[in-house]
C-alpha positions in Angstrom: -16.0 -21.3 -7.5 -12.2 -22.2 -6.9 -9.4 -20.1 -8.2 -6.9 -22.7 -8.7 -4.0 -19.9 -8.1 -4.8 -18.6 -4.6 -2.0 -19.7 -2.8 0.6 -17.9 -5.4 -2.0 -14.6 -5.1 -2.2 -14.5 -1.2 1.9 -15.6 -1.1 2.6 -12.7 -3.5 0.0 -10.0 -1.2 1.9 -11.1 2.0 4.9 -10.2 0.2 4.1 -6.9 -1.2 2.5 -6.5 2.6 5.7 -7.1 4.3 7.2 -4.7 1.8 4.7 -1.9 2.7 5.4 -2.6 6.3 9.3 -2.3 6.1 9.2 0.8 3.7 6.7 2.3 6.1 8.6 1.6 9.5 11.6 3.0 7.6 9.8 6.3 6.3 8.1 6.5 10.2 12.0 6.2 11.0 13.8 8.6 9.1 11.4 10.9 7.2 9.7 12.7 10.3 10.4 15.7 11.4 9.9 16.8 15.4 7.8 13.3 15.9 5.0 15.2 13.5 3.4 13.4 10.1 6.3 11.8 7.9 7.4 13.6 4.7 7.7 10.8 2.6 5.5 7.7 2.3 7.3 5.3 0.1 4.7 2.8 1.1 2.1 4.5 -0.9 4.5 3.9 -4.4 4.9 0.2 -3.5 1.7 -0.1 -3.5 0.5 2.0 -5.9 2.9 0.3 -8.9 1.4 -3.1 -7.8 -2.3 -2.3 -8.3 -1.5 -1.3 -11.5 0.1 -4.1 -12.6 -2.1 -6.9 -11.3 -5.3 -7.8 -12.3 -7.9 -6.0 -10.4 -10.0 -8.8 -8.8 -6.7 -9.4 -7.3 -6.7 -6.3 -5.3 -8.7 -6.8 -2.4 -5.7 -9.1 -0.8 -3.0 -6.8 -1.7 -5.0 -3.7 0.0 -5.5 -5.7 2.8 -1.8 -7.2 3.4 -0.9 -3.3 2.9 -3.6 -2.5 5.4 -2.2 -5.0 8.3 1.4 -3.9 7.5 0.7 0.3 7.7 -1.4 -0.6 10.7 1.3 -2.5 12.5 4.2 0.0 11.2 2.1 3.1 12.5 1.1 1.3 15.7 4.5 0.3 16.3 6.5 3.0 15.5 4.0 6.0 14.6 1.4 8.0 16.1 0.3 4.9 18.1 -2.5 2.3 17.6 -5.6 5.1 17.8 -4.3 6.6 14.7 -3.3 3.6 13.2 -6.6 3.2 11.2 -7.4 6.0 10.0 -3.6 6.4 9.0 -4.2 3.5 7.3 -6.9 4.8 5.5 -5.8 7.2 4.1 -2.4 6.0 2.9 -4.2 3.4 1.4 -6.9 5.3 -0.2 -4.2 7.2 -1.5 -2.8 4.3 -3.5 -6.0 2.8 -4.6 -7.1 6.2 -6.0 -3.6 6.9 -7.8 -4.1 3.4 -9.1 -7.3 3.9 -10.4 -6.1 7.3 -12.3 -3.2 5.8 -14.1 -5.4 2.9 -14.8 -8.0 5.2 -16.3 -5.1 7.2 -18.4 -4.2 3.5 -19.9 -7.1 3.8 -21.5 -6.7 7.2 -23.5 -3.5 5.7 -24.4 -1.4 7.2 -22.0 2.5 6.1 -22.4 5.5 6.9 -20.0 7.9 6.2 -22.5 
């Protein structure tokens, strides 16, 4: 079964990828304190507000454009390329689960407004 709008899906995951990578190698940059774990993960809201706005069959290539880009941000300028996956999973997880709450709240008619 084709999905005649792939291209426009995995463009738009390498996007929001690239994003996750530069907001992560920025937080890895400024936010740590005494090279220890960083204070901030912006990442994690890039992320986060994307999965909730997408459909969710669309997820699995946004989580793993996200995946490549905290791997290569935390390999790079982190903890090094041991902790890089586990790193990853958990900043990751940490989105997906956020996403699934607020997408859970929808439902009960949650608004922000």
């Amino acid at each position: 079964m084709s999905r005649p709008n792939l291209i426009p899906l995995l463009l738009r995951a390498g996007l929001v990828g690239c994003c996750y990578f530069v907001a992560a190698a920025v937080m890895i940059g400024f936010a740590r304190f005494g090279h220890g774990v960083t204070s901030l993960w912006l990442a994690t809201a890039l992320l986060l507000a994307e999965l909730v706005i997408i459909n969710r069959r669309d997820w699995p290539a946004t989580i793993g454009a996200c995946a490549i880009g905290g791997m290569l941000a935390s390999g790079l300028f982190g903890f090094g390329w041991a902790a890089a996956p586990p790193l990853m999973l958990l900043n990751i997880g940490e989105a997906v689960i956020g996403a699934l709450l607020l997408l859970s709240f929808r439902r009960g008619r949650l608004d922000f407004d």
